[in-house]
C-alpha positions in Angstrom: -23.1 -31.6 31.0 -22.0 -33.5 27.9 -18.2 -34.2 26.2 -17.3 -35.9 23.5 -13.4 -36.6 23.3 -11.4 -38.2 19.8 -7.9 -38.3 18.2 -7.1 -38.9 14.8 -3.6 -40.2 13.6 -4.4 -38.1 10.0 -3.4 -38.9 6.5 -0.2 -38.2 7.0 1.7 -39.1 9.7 3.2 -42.2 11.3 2.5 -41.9 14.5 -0.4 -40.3 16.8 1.1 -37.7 19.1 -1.9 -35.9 20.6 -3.4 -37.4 23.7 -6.6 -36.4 25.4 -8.2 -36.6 28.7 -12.0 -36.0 29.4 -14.2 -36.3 32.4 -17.5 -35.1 33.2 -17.1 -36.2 36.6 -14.9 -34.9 39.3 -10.9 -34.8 39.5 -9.4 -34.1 42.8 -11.4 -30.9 43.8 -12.3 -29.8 40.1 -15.6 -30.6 39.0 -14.7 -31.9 35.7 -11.2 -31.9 33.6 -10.5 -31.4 29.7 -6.9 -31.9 28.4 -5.5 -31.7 25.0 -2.0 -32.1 24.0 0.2 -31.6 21.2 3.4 -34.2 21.6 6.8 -33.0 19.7 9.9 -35.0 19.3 11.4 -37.9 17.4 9.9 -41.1 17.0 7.9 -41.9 20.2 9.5 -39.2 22.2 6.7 -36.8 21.2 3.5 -39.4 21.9 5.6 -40.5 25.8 5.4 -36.9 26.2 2.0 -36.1 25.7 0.3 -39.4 27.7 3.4 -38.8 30.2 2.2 -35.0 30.2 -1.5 -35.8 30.9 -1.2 -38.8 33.1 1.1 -36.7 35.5 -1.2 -33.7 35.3 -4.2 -35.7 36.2 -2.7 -37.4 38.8 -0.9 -34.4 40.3 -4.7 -32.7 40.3 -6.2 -35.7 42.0 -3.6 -35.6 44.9 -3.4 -31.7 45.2 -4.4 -30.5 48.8 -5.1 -26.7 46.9 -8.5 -25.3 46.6 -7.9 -22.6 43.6 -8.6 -24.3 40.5 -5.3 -22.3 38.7 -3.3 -23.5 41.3 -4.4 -26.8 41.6 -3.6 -26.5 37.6 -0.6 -24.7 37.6 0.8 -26.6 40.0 0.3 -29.9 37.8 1.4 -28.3 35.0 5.0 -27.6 36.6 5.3 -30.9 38.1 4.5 -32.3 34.4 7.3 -29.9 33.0 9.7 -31.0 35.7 9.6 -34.8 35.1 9.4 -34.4 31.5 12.6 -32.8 32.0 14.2 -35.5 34.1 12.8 -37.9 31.8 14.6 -36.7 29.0 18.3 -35.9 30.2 17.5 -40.1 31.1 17.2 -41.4 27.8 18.7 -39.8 24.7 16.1 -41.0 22.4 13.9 -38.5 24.1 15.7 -35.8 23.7 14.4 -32.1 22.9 10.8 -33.5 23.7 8.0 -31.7 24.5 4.5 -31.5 24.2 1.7 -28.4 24.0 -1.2 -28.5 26.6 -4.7 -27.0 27.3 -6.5 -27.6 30.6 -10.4 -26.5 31.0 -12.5 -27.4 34.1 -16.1 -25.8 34.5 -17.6 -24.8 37.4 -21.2 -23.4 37.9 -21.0 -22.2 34.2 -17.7 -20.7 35.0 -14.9 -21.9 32.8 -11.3 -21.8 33.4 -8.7 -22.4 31.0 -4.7 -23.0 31.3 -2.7 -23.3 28.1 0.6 -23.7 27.0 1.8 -23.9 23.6 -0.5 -23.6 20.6 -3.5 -26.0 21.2 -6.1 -24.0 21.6 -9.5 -23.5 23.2 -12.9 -21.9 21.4 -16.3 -20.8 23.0 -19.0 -21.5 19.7 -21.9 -19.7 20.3 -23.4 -16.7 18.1 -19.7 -16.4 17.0 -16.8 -18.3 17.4 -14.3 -16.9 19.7 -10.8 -18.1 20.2 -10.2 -17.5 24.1 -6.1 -18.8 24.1 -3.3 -17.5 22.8 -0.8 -19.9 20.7 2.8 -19.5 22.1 4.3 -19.7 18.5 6.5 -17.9 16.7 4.1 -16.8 13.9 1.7 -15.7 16.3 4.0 -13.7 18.0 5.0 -11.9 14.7 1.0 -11.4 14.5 0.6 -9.4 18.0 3.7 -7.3 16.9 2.4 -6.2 13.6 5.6 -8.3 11.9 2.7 -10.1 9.6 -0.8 -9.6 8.6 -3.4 -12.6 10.2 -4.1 -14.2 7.1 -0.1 -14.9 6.3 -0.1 -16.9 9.1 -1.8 -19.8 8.2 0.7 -20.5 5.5 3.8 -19.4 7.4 6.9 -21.7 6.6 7.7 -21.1 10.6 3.9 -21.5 11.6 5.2 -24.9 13.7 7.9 -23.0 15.9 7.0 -23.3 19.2 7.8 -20.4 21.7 6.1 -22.2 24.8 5.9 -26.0 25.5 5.9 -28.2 28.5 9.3 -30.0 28.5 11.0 -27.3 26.6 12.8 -25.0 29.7 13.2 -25.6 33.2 10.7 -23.1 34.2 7.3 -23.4 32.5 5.0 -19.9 32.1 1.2 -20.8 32.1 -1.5 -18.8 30.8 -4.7 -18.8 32.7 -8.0 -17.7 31.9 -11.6 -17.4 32.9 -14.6 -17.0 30.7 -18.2 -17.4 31.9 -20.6 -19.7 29.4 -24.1 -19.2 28.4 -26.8 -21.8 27.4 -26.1 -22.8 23.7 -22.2 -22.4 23.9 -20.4 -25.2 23.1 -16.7 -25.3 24.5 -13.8 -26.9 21.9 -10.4 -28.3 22.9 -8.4 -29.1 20.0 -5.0 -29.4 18.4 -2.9 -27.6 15.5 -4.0 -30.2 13.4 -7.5 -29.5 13.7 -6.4 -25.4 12.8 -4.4 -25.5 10.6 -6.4 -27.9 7.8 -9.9 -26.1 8.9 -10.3 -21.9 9.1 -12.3 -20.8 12.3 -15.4 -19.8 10.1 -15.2 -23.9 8.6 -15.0 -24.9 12.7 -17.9 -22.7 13.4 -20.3 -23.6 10.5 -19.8 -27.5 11.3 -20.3 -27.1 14.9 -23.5 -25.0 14.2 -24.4 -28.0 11.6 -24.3 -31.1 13.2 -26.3 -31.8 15.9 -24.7 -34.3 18.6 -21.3 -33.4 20.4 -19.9 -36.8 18.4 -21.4 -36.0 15.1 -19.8 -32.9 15.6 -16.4 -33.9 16.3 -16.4 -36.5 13.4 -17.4 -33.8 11.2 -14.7 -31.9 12.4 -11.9 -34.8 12.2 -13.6 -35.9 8.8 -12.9 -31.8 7.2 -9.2 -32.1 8.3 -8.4 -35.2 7.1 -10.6 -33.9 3.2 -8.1 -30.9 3.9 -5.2 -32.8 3.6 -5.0 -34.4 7.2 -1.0 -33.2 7.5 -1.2 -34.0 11.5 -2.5 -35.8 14.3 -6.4 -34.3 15.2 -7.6 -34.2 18.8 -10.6 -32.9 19.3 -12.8 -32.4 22.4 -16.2 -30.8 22.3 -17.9 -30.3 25.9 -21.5 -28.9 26.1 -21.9 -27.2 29.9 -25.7 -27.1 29.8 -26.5 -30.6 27.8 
């Protein structure tokens, strides 16, 4: 197994808001851990709650006493959403902060995926396949018919967020499991990454290049030539490498 993990601050913005996490080794009882998140919020609220996102997630998966993978992760995930919470009624500067986050962990060519909020994860094999769902307000107009796909994209509401860690006292997490073949390459990534490139752009560079670095630079290189408008994290993981 082979990852590749990066974060660009874009051409745009101040600040870098997206954190990630990667480890090919094992976390607690997973065999491996990807994170990627999307920090919102004024200044510095939204970057604490990213890192403060990951780094309790991590550290809540390396104490959990659970054996399920989803409920080693969902577990974490609440916690996360908890003192994000706490954190934020503390200090007014924080205030209304939140962050997006998507978990994978791979076992025995088994992945399994959490997500909340609208970073997303992709299997790239013979097609390119977008296994989350974004918790966003355009995408929810999209699974009700309210707007056609390609209106999305340019959506004056594309960055309303119906989901986020931080955001409610309860948190909903969406779980999934999708098994990998040789030649599939897994991608973690950000809105920033999505919404400068289309999925066929992702696909073609993926299929391109030919390290998982090579890959992800290409990747963070064709966002920022897009305009760059946001923070890219990118995470590329290669199961069979």
């Amino acid at each position: 197994m082979k990852s590749f993990s990066v974060t660009d601050i874009g051409r745009k913005r101040q600040l870098n808001q997206d954190f990630v996490f990667s480890s090919d080794e094992s976390v607690g009882a997973l065999k491996n851990l990807y994170i990627v998140a999307d920090g919102m919020g004024g200044h510095n609220a939204g970057d604490f709650a990213s890192r403060y996102t990951v780094e309790t997630v991590v550290r809540e998966i390396k104490g959990s006493i659970e054996k399920k993978p989803f409920r080693i992760i969902g577990k974490a995930v609440r916690v996360a959403n908890e003192l994000v919470r706490a954190r934020a009624k503390e200090d007014i500067h924080m205030y209304g902060m939140g962050t997006t986050i998507v978990i994978a962990s791979i076992d025995d060519h088994q992945l399994q995926i959490a997500n909340v909020g609208d970073s997303r994860l992709y299997i790239i094999g013979d097609t390119i396949n977008q296994i989350t769902r974004d918790h966003s307000l355009v995408a929810e107009m999209v699974r009700k018919g309210g707007i056609a796909p390609e209106a999305a994209k340019d959506h004056p509401d594309k960055n309303i967020i119906t989901r986020a860690v931080g955001a409610r006292d309860s948190i909903e997490v969406d779980f999934f499991t999708e098994d990998l073949r040789e030649g599939d390459i897994v991608l973690l990534c950000s809105d920033g990454l999505t919404n400068m490139l289309s999925d066929e752009e992702i696909f073609n560079i993926v299929k391109k290049s030919s390290t998982l670095e090579e890959k992800a630079t290409e990747l963070i290189n064709a966002a920022n030539e897009n305009g760059g408008k946001d923070n890219i994290a990118v995470i590329l993981i290669d199961d069979y490498a």
